[in-house]
Backbone as CSV, one residue per row, in Angstrom:
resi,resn,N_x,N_y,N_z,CA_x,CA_y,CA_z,C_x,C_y,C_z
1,UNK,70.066,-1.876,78.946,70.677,-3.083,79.511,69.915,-3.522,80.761
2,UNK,69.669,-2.830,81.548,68.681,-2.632,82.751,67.766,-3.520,82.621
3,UNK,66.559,-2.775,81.732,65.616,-2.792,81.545,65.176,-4.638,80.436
4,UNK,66.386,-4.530,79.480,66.703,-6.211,79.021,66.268,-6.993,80.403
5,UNK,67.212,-6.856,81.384,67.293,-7.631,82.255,66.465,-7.758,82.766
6,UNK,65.832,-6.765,83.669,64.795,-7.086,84.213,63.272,-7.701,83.318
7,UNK,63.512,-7.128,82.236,62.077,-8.343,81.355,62.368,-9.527,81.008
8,UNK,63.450,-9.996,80.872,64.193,-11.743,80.652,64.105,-12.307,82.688
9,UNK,63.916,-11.401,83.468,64.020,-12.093,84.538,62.363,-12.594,84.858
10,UNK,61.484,-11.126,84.128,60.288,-11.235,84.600,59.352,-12.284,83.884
11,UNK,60.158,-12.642,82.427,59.233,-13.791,81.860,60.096,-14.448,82.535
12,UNK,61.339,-15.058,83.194,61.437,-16.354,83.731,60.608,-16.161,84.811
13,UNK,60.418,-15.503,85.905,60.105,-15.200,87.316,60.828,-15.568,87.879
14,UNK,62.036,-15.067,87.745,63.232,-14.953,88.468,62.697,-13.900,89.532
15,UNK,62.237,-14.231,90.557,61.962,-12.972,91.311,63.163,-12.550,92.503
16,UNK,63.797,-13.322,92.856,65.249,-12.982,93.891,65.761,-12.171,92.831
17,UNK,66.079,-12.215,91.567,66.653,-11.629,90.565,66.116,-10.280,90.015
18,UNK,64.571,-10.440,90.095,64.218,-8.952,89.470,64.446,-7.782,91.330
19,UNK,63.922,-8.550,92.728,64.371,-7.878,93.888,65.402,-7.127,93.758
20,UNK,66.867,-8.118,93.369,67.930,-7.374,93.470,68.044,-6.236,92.411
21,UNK,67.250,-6.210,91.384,67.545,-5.388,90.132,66.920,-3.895,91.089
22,UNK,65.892,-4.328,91.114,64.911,-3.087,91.709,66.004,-2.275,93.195
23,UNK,66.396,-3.311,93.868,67.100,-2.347,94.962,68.168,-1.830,94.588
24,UNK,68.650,-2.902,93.578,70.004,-1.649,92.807,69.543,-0.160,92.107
25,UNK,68.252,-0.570,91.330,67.747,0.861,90.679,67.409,2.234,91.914
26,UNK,66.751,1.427,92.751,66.259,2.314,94.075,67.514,3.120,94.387
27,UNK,68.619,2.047,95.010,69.896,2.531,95.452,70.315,3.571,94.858
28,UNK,70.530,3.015,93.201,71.058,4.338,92.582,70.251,5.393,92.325
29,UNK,69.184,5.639,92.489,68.756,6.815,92.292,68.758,7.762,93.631
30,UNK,68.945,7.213,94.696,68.566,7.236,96.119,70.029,8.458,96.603
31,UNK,70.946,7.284,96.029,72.341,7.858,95.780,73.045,9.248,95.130
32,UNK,72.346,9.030,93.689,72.143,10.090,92.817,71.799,11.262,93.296
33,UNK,70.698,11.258,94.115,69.560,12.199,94.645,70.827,12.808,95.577
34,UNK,71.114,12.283,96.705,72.078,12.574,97.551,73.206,13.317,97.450
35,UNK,73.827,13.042,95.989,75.366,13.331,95.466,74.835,14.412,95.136
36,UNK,73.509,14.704,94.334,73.169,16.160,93.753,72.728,17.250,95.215
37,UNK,72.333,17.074,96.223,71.677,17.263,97.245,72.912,17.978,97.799
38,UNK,74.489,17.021,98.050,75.182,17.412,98.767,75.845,18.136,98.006
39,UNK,76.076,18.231,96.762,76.757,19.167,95.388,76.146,20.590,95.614
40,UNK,74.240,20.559,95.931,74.264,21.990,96.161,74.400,22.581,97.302
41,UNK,74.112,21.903,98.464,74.512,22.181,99.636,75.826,22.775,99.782
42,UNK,76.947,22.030,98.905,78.016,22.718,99.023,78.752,23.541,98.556
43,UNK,77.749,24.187,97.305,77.285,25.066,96.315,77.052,26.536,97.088
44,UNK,76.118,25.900,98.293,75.273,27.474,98.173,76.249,27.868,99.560
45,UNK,77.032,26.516,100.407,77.393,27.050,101.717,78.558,27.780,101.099
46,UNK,79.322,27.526,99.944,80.224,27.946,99.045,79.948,29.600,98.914
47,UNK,78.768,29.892,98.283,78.288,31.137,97.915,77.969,31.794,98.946
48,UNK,77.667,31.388,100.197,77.159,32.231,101.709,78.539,32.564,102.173
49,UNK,79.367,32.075,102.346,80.630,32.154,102.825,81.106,32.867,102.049
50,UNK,81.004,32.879,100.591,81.409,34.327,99.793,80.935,35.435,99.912
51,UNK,79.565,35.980,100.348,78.344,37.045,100.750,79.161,37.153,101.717
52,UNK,79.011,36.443,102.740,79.537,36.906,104.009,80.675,37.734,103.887
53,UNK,81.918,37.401,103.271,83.238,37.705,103.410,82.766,39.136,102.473
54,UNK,82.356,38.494,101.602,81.828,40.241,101.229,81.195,41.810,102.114
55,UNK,80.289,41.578,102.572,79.348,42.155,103.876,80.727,42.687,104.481
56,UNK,81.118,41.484,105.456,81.981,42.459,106.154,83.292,42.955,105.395
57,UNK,83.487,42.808,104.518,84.617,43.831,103.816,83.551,45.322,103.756
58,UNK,82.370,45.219,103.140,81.729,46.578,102.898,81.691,47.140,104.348
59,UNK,81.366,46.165,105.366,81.215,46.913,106.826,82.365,47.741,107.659
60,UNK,83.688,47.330,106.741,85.120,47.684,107.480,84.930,48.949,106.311
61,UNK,84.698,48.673,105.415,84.700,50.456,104.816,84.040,51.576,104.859
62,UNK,83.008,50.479,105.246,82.076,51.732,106.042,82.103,52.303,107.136
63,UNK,82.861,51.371,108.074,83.280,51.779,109.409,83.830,53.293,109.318
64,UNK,84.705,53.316,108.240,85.634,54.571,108.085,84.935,55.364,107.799
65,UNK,83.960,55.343,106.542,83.309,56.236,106.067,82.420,56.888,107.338
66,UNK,81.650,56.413,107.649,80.911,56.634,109.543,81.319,57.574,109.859
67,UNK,82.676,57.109,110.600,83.643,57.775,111.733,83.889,58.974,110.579
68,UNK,84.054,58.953,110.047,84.934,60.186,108.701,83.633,60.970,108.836
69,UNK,82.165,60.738,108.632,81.219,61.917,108.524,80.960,62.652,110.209
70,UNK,81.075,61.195,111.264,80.955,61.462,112.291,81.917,62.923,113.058
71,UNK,82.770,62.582,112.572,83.933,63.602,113.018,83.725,65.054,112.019
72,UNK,83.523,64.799,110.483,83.314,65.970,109.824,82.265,67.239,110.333
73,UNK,81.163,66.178,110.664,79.694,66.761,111.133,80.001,67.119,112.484
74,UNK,81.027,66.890,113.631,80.961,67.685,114.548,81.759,68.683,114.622
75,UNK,82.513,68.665,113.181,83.079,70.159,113.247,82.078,71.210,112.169
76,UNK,81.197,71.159,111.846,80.358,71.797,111.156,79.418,72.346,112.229
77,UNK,78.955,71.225,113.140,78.767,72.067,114.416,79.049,72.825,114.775
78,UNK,79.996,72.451,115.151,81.342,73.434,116.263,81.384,74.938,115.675
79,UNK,81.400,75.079,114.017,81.204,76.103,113.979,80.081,77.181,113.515
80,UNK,79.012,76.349,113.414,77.585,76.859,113.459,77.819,77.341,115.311
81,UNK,77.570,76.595,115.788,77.939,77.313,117.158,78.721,78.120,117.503
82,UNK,79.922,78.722,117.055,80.961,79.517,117.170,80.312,80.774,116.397
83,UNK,79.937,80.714,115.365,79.444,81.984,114.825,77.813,82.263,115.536
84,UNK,77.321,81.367,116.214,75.803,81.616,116.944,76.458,82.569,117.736
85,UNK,77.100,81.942,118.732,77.989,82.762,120.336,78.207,84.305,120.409
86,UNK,79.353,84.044,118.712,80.049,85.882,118.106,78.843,86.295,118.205
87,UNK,77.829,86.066,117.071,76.878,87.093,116.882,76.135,87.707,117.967
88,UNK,75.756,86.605,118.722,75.060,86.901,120.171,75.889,87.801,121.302
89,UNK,77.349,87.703,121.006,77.881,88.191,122.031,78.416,87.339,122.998
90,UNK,78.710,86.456,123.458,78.990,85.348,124.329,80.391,85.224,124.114
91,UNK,80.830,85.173,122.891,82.578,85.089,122.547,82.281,85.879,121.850
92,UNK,84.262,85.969,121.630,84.801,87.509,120.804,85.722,86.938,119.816
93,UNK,85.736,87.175,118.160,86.188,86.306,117.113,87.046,87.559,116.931
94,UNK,88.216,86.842,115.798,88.861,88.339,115.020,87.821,88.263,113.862
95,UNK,87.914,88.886,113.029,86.671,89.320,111.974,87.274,88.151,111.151
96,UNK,89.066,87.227,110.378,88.850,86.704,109.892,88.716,84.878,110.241
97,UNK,89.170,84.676,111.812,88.432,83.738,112.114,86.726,83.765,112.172
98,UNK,86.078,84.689,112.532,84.597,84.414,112.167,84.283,84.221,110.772
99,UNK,84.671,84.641,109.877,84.019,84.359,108.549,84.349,82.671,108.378
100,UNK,85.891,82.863,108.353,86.395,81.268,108.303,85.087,80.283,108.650
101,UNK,84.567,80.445,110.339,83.832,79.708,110.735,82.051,79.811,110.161
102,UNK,82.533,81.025,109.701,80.914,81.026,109.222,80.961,79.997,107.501
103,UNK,82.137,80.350,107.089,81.874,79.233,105.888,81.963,78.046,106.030
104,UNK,82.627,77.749,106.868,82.738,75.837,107.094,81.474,75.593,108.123
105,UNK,80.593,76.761,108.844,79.731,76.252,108.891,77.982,75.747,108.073
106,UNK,78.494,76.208,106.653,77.788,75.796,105.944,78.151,74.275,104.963
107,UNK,79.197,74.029,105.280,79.967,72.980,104.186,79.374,71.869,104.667
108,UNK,79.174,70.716,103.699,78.440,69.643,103.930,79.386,68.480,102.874
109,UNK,79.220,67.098,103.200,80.265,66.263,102.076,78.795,65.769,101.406
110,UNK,79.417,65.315,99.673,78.703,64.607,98.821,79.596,63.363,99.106
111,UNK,79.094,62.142,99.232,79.689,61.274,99.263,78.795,60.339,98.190
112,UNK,79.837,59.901,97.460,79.226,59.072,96.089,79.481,57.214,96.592
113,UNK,78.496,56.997,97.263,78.815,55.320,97.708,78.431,54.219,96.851
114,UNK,79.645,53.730,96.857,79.648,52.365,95.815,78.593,51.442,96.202
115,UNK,77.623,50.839,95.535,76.967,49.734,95.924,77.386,48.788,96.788
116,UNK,76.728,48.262,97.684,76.793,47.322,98.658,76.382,45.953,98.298
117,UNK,77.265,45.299,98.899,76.897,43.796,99.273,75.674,43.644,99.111
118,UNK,75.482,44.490,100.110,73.908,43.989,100.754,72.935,44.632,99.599
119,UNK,72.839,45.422,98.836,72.196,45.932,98.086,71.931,45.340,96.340
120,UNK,73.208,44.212,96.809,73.511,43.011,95.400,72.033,42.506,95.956
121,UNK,71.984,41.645,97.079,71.368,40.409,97.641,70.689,41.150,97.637
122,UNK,69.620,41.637,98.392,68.396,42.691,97.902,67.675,42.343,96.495
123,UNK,68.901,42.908,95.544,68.130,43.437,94.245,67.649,41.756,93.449
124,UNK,68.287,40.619,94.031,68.147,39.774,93.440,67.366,39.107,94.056
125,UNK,67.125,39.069,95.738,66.514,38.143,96.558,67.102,37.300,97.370
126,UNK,68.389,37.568,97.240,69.219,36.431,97.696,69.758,36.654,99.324
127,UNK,68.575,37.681,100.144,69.603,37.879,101.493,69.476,36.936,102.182
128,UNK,68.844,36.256,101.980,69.059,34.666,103.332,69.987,34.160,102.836
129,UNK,70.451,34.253,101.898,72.381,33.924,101.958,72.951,33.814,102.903
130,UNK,72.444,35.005,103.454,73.507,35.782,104.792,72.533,35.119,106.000
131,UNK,73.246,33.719,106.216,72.281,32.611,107.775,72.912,33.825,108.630
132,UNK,73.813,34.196,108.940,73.778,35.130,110.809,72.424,36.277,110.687
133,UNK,71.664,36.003,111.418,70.701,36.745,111.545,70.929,38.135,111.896
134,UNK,72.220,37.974,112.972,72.831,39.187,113.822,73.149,40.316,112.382
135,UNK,74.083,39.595,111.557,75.049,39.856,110.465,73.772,40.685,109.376
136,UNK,72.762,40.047,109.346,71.350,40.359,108.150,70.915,41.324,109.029
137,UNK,70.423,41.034,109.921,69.572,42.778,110.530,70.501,43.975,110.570
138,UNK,72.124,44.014,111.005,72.650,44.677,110.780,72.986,45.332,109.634
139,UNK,73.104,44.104,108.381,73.271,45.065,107.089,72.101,45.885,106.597
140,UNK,70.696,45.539,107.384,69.666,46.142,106.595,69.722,47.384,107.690
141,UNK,70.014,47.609,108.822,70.291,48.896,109.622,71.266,49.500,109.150
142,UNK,72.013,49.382,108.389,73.313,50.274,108.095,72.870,50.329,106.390
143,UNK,72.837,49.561,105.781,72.961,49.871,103.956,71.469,49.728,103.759
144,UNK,70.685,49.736,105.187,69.006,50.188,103.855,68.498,51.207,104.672
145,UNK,69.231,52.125,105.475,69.374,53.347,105.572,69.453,54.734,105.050
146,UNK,68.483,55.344,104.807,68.836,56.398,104.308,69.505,57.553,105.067
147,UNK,70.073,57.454,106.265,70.664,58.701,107.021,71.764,59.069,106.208
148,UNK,72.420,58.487,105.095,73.953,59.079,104.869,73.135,60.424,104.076
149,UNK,72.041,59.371,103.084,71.105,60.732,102.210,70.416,62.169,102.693
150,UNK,70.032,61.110,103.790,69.097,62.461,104.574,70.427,63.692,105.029
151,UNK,71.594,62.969,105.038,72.664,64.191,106.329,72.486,64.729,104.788
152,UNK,73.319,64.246,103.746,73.809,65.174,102.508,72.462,66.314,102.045
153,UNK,71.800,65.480,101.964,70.411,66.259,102.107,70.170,67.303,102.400
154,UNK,70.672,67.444,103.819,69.781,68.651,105.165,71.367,69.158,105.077
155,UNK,72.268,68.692,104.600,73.560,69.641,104.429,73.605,70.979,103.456
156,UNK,72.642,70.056,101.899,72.768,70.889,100.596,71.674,71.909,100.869
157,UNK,70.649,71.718,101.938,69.392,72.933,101.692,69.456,73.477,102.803
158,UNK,70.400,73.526,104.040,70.474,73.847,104.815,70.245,75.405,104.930
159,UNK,69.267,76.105,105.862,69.103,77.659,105.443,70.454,78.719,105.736
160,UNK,71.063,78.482,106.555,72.593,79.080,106.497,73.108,78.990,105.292
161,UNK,73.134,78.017,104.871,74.202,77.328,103.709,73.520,78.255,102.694
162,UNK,72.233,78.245,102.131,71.360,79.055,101.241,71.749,80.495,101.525
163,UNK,71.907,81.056,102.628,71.571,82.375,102.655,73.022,83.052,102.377
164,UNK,73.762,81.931,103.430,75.476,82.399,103.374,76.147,82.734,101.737
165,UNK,75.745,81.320,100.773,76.249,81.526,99.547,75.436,82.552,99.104
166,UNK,74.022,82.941,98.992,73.284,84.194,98.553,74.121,85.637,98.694
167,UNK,74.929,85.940,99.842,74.998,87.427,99.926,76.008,87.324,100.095
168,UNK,77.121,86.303,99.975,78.944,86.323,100.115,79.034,86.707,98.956
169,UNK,80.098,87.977,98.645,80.733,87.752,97.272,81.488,86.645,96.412
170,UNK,81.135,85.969,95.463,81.498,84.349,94.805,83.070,84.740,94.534
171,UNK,84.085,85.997,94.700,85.687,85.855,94.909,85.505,85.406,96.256
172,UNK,85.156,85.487,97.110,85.460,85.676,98.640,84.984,84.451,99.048
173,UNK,83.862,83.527,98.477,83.484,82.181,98.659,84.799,81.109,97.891
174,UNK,85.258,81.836,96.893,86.260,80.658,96.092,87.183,80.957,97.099
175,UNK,87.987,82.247,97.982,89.082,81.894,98.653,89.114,81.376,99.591
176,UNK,87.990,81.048,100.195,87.437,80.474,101.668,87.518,79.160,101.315
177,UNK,86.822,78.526,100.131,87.043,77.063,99.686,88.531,76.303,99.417
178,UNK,89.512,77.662,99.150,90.663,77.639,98.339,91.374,77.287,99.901
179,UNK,91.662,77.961,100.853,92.330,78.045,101.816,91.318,77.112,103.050
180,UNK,90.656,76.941,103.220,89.875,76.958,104.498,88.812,75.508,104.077
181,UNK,88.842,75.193,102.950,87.363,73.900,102.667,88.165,72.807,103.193
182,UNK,87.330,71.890,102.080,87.470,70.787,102.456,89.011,70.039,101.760
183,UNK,89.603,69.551,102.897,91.143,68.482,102.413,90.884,67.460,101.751
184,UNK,91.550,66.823,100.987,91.536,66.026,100.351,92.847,65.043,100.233
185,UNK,92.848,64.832,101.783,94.729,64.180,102.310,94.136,62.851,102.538
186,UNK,92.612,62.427,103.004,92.091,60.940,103.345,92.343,60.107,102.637
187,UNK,92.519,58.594,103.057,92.868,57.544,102.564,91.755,56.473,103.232
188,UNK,90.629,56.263,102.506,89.588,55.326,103.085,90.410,54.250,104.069
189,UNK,90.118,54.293,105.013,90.698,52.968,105.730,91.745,53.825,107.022
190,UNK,92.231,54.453,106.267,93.017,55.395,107.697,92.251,56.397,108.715
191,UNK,92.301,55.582,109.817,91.437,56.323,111.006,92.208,57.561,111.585
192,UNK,93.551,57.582,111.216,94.705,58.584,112.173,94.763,59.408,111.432
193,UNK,94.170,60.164,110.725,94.093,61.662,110.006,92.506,62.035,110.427
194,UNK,91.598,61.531,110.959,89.818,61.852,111.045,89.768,62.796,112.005
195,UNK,91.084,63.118,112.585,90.497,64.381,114.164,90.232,65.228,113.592
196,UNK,89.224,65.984,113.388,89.004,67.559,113.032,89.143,67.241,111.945
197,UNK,88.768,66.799,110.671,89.167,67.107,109.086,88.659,68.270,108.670
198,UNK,88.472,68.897,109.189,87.343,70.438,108.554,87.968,71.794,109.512
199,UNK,88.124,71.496,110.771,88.826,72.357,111.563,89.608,72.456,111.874
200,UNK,90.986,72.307,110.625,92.084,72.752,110.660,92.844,74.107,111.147
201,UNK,93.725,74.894,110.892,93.967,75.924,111.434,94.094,76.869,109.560
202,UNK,93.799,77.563,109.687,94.006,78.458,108.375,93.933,80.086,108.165
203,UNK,93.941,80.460,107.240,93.865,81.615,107.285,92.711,81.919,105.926
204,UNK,91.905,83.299,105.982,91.296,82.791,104.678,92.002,83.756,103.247
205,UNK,93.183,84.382,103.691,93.708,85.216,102.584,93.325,86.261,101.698
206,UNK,92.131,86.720,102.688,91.211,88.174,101.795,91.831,88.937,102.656
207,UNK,91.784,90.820,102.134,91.520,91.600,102.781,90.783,92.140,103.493
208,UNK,91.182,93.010,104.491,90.147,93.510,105.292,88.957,93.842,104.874
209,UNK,89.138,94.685,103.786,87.472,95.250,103.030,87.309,94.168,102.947
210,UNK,87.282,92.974,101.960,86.174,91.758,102.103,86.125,90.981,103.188
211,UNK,86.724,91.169,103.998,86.145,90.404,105.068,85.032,91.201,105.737
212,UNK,85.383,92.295,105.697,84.285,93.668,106.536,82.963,93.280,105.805
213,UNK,83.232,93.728,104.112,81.940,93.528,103.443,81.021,91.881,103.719
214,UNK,81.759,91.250,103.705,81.617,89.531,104.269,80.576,89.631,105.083
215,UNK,81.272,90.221,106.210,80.334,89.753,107.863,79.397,90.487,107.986
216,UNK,78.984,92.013,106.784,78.037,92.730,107.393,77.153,92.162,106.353
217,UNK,77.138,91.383,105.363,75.959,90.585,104.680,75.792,89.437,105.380
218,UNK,76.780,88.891,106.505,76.185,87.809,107.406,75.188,87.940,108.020
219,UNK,75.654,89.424,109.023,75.036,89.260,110.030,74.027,90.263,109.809
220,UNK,73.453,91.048,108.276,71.981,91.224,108.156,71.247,90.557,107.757
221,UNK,71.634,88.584,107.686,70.962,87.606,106.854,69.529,87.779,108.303
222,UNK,68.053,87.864,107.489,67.235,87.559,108.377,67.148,86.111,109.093
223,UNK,66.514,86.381,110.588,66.743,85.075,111.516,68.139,84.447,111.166
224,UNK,69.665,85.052,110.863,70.292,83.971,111.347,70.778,83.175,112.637
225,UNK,70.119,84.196,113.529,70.301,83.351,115.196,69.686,82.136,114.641
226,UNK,67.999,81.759,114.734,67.660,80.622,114.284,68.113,79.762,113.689
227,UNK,68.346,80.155,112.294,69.027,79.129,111.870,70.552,78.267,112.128
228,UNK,71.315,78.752,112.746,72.565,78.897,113.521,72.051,77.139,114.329
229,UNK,71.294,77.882,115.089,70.775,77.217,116.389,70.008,75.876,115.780
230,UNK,69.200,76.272,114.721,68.311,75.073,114.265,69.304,74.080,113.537
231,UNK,70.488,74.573,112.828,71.350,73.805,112.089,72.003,72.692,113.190
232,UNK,72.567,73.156,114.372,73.259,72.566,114.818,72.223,71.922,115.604
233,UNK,71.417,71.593,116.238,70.426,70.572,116.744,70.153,69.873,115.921
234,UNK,69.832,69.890,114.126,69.717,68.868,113.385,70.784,68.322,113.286
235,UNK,72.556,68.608,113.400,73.573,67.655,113.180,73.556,66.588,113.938
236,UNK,73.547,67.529,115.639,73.268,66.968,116.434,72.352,65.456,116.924
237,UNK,70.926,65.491,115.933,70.247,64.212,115.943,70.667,63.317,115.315
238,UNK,71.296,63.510,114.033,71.993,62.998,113.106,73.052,62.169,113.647
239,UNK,74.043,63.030,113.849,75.325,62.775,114.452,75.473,61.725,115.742
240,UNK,73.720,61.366,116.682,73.412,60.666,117.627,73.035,59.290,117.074
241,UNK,72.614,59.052,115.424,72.091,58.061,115.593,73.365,57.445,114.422
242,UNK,73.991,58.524,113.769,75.504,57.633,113.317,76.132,56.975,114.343
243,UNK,76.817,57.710,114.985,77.161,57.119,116.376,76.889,55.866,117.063
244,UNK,75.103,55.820,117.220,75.246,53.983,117.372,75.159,53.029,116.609
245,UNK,74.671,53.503,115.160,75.210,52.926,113.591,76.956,52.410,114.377
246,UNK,77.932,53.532,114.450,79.280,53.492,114.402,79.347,51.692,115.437
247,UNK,78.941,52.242,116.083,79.181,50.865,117.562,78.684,50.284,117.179
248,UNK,77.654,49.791,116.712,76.890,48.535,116.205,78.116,47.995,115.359
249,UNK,78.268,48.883,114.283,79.492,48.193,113.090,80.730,47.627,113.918
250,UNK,81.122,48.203,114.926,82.357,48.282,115.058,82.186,46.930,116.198
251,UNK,81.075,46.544,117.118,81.233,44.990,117.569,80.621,44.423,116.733
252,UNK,80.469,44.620,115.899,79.831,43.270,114.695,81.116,42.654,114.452
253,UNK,81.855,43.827,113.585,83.495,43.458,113.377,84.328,42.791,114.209
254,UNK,84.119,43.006,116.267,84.698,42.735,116.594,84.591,40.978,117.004
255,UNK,83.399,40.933,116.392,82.461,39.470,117.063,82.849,38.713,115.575
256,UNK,83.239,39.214,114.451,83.693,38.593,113.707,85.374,38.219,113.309
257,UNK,86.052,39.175,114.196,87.071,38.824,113.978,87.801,37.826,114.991
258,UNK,86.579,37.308,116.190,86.744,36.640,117.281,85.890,35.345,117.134
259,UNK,85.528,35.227,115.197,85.169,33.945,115.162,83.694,33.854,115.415
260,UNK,82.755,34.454,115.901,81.615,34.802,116.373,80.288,35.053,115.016
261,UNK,80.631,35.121,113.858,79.616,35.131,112.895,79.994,34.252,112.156
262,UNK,78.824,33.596,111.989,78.955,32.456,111.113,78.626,33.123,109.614
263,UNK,79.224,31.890,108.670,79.083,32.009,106.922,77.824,31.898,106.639
């Protein structure tokens, strides 16, 4: 119909007539261009604002998870150091609080983490999704991190951990796990159960002979002063750089819940 028109105008030379045809065609395409322009614009600010809200949901669960290893790992310390002290002489244990502490100072968590936000956008290309720059460097400091791997890591080959399960009798390791391991009372998201999750109060429910037999395959494990000592300086580095992982997360959150990160 257009195109009729404008060739019946151009053999008359209607030219005011073919002008107006042409600025209507211009217009509408001009228009067109625009409507599609602002359709994806409001497409993708649509989809950033969804990333986003995503991100920080993964960042509030991770918050927990953090604080949850943060607190686990300084009681794994605590008692790598407690059995360094006994052995050395410095403190005085009953025979079945030292074992207690000598097994939880080998215990380490597997933590099986669900894919991330940030590890969607990654795999596809899509992290400039995420415009807060603040919001993007942070997710690539926290979820393209390998410290959660490296702790589980230096937890599972740890030379205590190796030597301890080597020369414990495997009844006397299941009642220590049975009475004395790890709880399983957490609720991701609840911060008011994280004090001490590992250094509860317990008992480990063997007899004297195995506890006797216990501590004298401890304490002929070769170099366990060293390793004692070397274990807990590696939590220790660990445990320093979760920590400002922890604070970083935790004013990101707070700068977002004060309106402060943009979609």
């Amino acid at each position: 119909m257009f195109l009729r028109r404008l060739s019946e105008n151009l053999k008359s030379q209607n030219w005011t007539a073919i002008a107006i045809e042409l600025v209507i065609l211009v217009l509408g395409v001009y228009l067109g261009l625009q409507a599609q322009e602002w359709s994806n614009r409001r497409q993708a600010d649509a989809t950033a604002a969804e990333y986003t809200e995503r991100l920080m949901a993964d960042f509030r669960s991770e918050l927990w998870v953090r604080t949850m290893l943060y607190e686990y790992y300084d009681d794994v310390a605590q008692n790598n150091e407690r059995v360094l002290d006994a052995i050395e002489g410095r403190i005085t244990m009953e025979d079945d609080a030292l074992l207690v502490a000598a097994y939880r100072a080998t215990q380490y968590i597997q933590w099986y983490a669900k894919p991330s936000t940030y590890d969607e956008l990654l795999s596809t290309g899509a992290v400039d999704m995420i415009r807060d720059k603040g919001l993007r460097e942070q997710a690539r400091l926290t979820f393209g991190s390998q410290l959660m791997d490296r702790m589980e890591r230096e937890g599972d080959e740890a030379r205590f951990r190796v030597a301890f399960r080597s020369v414990v009798p495997l009844p006397v390791q299941r009642e220590l796990g049975r009475h004395c391991g790890d709880r399983s009372t957490f609720e991701v998201g609840d911060f008011s159960k994280l004090s001490d999750p590992l250094d509860y109060p317990c008992e480990s429910g063997l007899d004297q002979a195995q506890i006797a037999e216990s501590l004298e395959a401890i304490r002929a494990i070769d170099g366990l002063g060293p390793m004692l000592r070397f274990r807990v300086a590696q939590i220790n580095t660990r445990r320093s750089a979760l920590g400002f992982n922890i604070a970083n997360i935790r004013k990101l959150l707070e700068a977002s819940d004060a309106g402060s990160v943009s979609p």
